[in-house]
C-alpha positions in Angstrom: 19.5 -18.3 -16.8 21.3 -14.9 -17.0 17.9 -13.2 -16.4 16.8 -15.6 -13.3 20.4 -13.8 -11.8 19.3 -10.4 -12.8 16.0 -10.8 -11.0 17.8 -12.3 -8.1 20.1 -9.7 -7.8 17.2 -6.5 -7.8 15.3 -9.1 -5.4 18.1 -8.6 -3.3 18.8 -5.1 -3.7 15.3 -4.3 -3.2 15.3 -6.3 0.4 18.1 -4.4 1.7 16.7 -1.2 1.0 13.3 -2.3 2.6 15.5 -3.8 5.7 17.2 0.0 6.3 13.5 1.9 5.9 11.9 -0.8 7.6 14.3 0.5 10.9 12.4 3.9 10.5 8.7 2.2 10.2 9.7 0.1 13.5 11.1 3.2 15.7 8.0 5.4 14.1 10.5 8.1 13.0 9.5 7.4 9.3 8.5 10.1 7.0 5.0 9.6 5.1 7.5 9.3 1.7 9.0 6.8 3.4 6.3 4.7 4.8 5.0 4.8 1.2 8.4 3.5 0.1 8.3 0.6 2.9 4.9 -0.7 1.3 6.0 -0.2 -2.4 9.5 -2.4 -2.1 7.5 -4.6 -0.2 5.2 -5.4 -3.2 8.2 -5.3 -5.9 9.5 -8.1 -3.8 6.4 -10.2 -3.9 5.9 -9.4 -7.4 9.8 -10.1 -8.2 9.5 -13.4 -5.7 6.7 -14.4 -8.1 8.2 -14.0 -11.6 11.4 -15.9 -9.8 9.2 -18.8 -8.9 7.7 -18.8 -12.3 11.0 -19.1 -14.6 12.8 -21.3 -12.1 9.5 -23.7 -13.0 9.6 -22.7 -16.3 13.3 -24.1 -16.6 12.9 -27.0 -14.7 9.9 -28.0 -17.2 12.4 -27.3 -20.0 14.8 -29.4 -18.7 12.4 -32.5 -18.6 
């Protein structure tokens, strides 16, 4: 359970980053570094939105 709140937590850290670059991207006043940036937090999300959706399945099987 403690680890389901860990990955919450960077989920949501990671989103908040992407939201401030994602300004940037929108007004085309990004940086190359930057854009890069946009598409990699992007992925950790997906990847992080994934393993979340695999434990909370894993713990509700558990609990059955």
């Amino acid at each position: 359970m403690a680890l389901l709140e860990v990955l919450k937590s960077r989920l949501s850290r990671h989103k908040e980053k992407r939201k401030d670059i994602e300004i940037l991207v929108n007004k085309s006043a990004a940086s190359p570094n930057q854009k890069q940036q946009y598409v990699e937090l992007k992925a950790k999300e997906d990847e992080l939105e994934n393993i979340i959706d695999i434990a909370e399945g894993l713990i509700e099987s558990d609990d059955k």
